[in-house]
FIBA-297874 format. One record per residue: z, y, x of N, C-alpha, C, O in turn; residue number from 1. Coordinates in pm, whole numbers. Atoms other than C-alpha are relative to their C-alpha. Layout:
REM FIBA-297874
((Z, Y, X), (Z, Y, X), (Z, Y, X), (Z, Y, X), NUM) ...
END
This chain:
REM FIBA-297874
((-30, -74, -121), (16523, 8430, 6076), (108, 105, -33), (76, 175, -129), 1) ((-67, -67, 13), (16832, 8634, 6094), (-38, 122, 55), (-128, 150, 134), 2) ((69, -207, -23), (16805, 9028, 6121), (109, 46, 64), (206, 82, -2), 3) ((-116, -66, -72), (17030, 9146, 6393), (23, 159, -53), (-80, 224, -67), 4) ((5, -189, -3), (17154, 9550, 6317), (87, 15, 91), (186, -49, 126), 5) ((-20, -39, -116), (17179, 9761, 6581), (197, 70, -53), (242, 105, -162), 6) ((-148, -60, -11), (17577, 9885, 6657), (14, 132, -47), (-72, 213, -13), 7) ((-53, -178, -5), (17715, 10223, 6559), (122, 6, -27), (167, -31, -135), 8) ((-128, 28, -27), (18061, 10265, 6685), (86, 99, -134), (203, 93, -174), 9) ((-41, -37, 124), (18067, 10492, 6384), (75, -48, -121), (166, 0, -190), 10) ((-72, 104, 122), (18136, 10216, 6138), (156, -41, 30), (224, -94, -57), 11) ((-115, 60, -72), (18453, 10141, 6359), (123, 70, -42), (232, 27, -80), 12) ((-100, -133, -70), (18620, 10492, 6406), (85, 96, -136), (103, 214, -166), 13) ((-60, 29, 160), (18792, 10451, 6067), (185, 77, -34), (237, 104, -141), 14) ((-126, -54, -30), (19155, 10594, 6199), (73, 46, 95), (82, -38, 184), 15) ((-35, -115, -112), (19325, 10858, 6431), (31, -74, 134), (-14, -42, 244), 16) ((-41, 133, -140), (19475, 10556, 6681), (-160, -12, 68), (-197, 37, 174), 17) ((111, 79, -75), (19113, 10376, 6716), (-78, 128, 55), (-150, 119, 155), 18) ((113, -115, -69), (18942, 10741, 6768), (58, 76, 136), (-10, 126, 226), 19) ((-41, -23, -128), (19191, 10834, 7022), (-49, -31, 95), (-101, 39, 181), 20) ((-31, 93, -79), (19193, 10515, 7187), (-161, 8, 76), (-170, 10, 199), 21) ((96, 7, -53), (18783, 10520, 7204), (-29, 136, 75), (-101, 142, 174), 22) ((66, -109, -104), (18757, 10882, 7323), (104, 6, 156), (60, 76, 247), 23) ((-36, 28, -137), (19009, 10797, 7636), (-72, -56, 43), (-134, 2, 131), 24) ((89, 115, -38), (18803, 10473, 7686), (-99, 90, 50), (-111, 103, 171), 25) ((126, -61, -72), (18486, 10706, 7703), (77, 91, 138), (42, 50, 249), 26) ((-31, -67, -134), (18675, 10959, 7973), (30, -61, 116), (33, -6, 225), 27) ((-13, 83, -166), (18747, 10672, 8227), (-124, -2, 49), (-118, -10, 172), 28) ((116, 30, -9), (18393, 10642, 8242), (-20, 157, 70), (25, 262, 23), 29) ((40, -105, -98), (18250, 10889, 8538), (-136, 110, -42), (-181, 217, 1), 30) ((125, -91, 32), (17956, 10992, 8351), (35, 104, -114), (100, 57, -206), 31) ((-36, -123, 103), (18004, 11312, 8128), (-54, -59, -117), (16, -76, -216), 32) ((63, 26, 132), (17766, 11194, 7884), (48, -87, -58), (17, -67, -176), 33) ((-62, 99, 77), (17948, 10899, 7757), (102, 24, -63), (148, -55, -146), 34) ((-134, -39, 59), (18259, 11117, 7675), (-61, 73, -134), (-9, 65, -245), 35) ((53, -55, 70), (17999, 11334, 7509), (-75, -49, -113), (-104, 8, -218), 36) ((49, 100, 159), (17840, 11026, 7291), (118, -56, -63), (100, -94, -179), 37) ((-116, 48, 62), (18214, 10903, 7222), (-17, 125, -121), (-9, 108, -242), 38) ((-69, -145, 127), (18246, 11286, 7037), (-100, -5, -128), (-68, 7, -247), 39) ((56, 7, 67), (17944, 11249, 6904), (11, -140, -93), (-13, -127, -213), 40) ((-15, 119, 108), (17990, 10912, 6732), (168, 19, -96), (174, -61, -189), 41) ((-76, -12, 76), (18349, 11026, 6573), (-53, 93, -74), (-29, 85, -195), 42) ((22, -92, 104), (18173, 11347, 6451), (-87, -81, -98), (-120, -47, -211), 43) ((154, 39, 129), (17901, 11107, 6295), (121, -48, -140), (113, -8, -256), 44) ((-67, 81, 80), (18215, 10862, 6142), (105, 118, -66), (182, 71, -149), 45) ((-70, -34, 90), (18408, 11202, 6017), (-98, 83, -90), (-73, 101, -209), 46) ((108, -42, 70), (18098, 11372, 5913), (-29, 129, 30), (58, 214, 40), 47) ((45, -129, -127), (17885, 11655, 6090), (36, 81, -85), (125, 150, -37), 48) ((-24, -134, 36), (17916, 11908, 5833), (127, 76, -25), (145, 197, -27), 49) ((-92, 1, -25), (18245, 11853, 5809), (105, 79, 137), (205, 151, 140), 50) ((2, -14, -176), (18300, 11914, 6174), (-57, 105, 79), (-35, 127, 198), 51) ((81, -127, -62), (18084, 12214, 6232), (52, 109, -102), (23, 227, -82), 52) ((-99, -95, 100), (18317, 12379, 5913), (131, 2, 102), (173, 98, 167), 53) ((-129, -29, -109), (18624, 12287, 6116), (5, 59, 76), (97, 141, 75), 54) ((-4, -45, -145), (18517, 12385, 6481), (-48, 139, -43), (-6, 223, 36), 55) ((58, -163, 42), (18345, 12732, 6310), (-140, -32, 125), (-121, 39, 223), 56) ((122, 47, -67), (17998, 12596, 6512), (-74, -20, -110), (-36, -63, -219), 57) ((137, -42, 116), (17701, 12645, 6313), (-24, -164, 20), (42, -223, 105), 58) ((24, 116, -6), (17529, 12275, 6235), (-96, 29, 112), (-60, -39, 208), 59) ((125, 29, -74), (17226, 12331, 6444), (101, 36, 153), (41, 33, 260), 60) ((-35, -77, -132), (17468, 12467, 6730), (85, -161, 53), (91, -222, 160), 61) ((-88, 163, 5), (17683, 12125, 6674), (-116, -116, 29), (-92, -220, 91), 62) ((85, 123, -35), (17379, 11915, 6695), (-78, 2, 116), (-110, -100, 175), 63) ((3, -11, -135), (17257, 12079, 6991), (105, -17, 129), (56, -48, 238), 64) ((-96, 27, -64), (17603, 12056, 7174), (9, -164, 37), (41, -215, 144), 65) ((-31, 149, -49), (17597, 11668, 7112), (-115, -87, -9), (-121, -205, -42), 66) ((190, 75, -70), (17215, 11575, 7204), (84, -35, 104), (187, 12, 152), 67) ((-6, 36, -106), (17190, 11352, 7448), (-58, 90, 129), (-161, 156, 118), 68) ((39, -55, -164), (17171, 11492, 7864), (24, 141, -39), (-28, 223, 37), 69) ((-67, -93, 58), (17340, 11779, 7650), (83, 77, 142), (79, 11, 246), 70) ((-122, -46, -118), (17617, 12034, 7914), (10, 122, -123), (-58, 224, -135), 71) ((-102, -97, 98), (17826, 12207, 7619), (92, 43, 111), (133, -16, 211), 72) ((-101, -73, -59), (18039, 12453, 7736), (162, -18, -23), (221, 7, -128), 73) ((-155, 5, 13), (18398, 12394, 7791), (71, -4, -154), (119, -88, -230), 74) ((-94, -63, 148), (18541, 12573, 7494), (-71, -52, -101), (-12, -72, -207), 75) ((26, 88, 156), (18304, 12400, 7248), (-2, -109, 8), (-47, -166, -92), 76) ((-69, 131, -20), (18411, 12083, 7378), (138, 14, -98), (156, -29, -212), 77) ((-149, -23, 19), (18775, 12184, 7335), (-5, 46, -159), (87, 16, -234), 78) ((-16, -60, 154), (18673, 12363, 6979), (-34, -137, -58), (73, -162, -113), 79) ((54, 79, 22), (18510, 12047, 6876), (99, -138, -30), (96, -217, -125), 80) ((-119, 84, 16), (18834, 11832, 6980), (101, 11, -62), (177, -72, -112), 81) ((-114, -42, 85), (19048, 12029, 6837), (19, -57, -170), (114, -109, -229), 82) ((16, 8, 111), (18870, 12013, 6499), (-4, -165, -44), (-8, -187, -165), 83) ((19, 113, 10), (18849, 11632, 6525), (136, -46, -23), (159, -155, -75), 84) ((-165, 33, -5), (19264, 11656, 6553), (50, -120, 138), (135, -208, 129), 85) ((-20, 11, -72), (19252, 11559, 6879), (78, 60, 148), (134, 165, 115), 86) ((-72, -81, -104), (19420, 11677, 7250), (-59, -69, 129), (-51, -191, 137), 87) ((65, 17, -96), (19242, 11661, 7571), (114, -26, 100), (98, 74, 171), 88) ((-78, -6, -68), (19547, 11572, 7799), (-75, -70, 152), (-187, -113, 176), 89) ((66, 51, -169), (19546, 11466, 8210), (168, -53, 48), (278, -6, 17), 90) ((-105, 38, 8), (19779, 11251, 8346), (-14, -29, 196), (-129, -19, 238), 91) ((-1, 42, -160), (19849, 11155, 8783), (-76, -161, -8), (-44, -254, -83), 92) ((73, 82, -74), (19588, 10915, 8955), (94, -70, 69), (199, -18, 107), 93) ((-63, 112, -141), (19713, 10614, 9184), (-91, 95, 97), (-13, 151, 175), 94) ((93, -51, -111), (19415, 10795, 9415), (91, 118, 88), (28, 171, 179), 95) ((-53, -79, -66), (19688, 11034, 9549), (140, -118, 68), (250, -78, 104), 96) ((-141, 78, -68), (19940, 10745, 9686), (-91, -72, 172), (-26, -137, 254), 97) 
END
């Protein structure tokens, strides 16, 4: 009998392109929390302690920010992206034509 293992997009998120590419992917998506498990699965693949040295966020403050049904505040989003070497940009909707 083969032994399926479960996914973790962690194993993936291996270089700055594919981590981009997946945390846009998560922001098309309408639900907050899926942008918020995208962050959390690059912090897992660059490494939390790592990541809570960068952003200046304590670990326990970092692992509470990216629990699930989580509502981090703005700026430790944005501190969080930053430290990941990321940029939160916004670009024009078709929904205004």
């Amino acid at each position: 009998m083969k032994k399926i293992m479960p996914f973790d997009a962690a194993d993936y998120l291996d270089n700055d392109e594919v981590i981009a590419e997946y945390l846009n992917a998560a922001l098309e998506d309408k639900n907050p929390d899926v942008f918020l498990a995208a962050i959390s699965d690059v912090a897992k693949a660059r490494g939390l302690s790592r990541l809570a040295k960068d952003s200046g966020l304590g670990r326990e403050s970092l692992y509470k920010a990216l629990s699930p049904g989580a509502k981090p505040r703005y700026d430790t989003v944005i501190k969080l992206l930053r430290a990941l070497g990321v940029d939160l940009r916004t670009s024009p909707t078709n929904a205004g034509s």
